[in-house]
C-alpha positions, -999 to 999 in steps of 0.1 A, spaced: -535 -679 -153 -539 -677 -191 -571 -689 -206 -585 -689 -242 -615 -711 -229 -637 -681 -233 -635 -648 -252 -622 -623 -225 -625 -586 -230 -601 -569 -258 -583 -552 -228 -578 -585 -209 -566 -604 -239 -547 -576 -252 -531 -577 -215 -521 -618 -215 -508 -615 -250 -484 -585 -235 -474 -606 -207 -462 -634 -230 -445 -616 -253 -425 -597 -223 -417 -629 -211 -401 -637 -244 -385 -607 -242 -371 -610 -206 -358 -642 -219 -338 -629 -246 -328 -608 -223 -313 -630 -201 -307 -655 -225 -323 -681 -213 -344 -703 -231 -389 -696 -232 -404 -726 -216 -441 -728 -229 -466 -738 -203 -501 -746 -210 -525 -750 -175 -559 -756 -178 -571 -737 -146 -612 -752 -145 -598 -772 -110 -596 -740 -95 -629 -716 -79 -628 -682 -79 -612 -664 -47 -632 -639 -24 -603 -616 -19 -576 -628 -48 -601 -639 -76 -572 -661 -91 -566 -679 -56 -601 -699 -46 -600 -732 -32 -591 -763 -56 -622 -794 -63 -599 -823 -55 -627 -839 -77 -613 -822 -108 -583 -833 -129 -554 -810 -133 -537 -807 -170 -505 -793 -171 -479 -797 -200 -446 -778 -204 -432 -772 -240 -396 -778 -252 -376 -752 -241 -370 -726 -273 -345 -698 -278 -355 -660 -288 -340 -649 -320 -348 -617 -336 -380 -599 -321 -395 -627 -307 -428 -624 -328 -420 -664 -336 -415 -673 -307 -442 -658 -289 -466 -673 -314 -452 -708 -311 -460 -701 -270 -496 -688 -280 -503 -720 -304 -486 -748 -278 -512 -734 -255 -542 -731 -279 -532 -766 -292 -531 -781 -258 -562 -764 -242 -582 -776 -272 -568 -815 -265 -585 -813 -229 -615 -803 -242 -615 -764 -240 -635 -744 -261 -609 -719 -274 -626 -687 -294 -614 -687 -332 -602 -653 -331 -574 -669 -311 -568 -701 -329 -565 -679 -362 -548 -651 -349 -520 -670 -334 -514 -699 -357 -483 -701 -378 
């Protein structure tokens, strides 16, 4: 799941900024619109054997928003950063503390 909520290690965020901008790309590829998805994963534990798959606190709320659905043109470099701010945007309306280095690095 992608989360800004806390400053991850340059290769980890260097790794979920890849893996939206290839999904951009796989879009354009197959020319089908980029459908941004912000999740705010908190409801979620960590897993003993899957860390990304650890049992879910009914007690939690889930937030989950899509975006309008947005076609690639050139590069994608827009697009991507439309994806990267819809996410930032919406994390930080649900109360997640999003490091700056994202919120300034991705804005436009």
């Amino acid at each position: 799941p992608l989360s800004y909520s806390h400053r991850p290690p340059e290769a980890l965020h260097s790794i979920r900024q890849r893996l939206i901008l290839w999904g951009v790309k796989l879009a354009q590829r197959a020319g089908v619109p980029v459908v941004p998805l912000a999740l705010k994963t908190d409801f979620q534990g960590n897993g003993r054997i899957i860390k990304d798959m650890g049992a879910v606190d009914p007690g939690k709320e889930l937030y989950i928003k899509f975006g309008n659905p947005m076609f690639v043109e050139g590069k994608g470099q827009d697009i991507h950063k439309k994806v990267v701010k819809f996410i930032v945007e919406n994390l930080k309306s649900w109360g997640v503390k999003v490091h700056p280095d994202v919120s300034m690095k991705n804005s436009g």
